[in-house]
C-alpha positions, 0 to 999 in steps of 0.5 A: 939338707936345709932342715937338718942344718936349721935343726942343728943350729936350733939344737945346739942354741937349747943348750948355751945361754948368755949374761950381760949386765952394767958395772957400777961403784957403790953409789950407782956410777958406771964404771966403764973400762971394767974388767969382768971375768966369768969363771967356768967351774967345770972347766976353770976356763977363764973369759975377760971383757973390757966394758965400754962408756956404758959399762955394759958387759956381755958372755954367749954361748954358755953351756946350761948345765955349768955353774959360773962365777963372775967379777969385776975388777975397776983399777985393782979393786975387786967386786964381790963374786956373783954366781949364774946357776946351773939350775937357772931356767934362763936363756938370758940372764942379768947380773949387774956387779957393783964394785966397792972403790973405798975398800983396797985389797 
């Protein structure tokens, strides 16, 4: 029984990834209260993480086979949108978003 729980566990595990990354502004500061959302876009399923003084963010269990979309937002200035692939081999992957303060929306 023990080994079929662990075998689960470790099936389920093959199929989710995660991503993290570091907020900045254009000139490389950290940007730390950052809104970063990631966009599932099968689903349109949205999740929301409030980065910390070091303007780190990070999402788990993300299914494999889903693209998602990701972008910060730092007192209503938006980043531009990055995409993780449905295609990325990854278990692990890095995005850092970078937000333009000089530009208004």
């Amino acid at each position: 029984m023990i080994a079929l729980v662990f075998w689960v566990g470790l099936a389920s595990s093959q199929h989710t990834r995660s991503v993290h990354g570091t907020v900045r502004d254009q000139q490389g500061h950290l940007l730390a209260g950052s809104v970063v959302q990631i966009q599932n876009d099968s689903t349109m399923q949205i999740r929301s993480y409030i980065t910390q003084e070091d303007a780190t963010y990070r999402f788990e269990d993300l299914p494999t086979d889903v693209r998602f979309r990701l972008q910060a937002v730092y007192r209503h200035h938006f980043g531009e949108a990055r995409h993780l692939s449905q295609f990325s081999s990854h278990r692990q992957d890095v995005i850092d978003l970078t937000i333009d303060l000089s530009q208004h929306r």
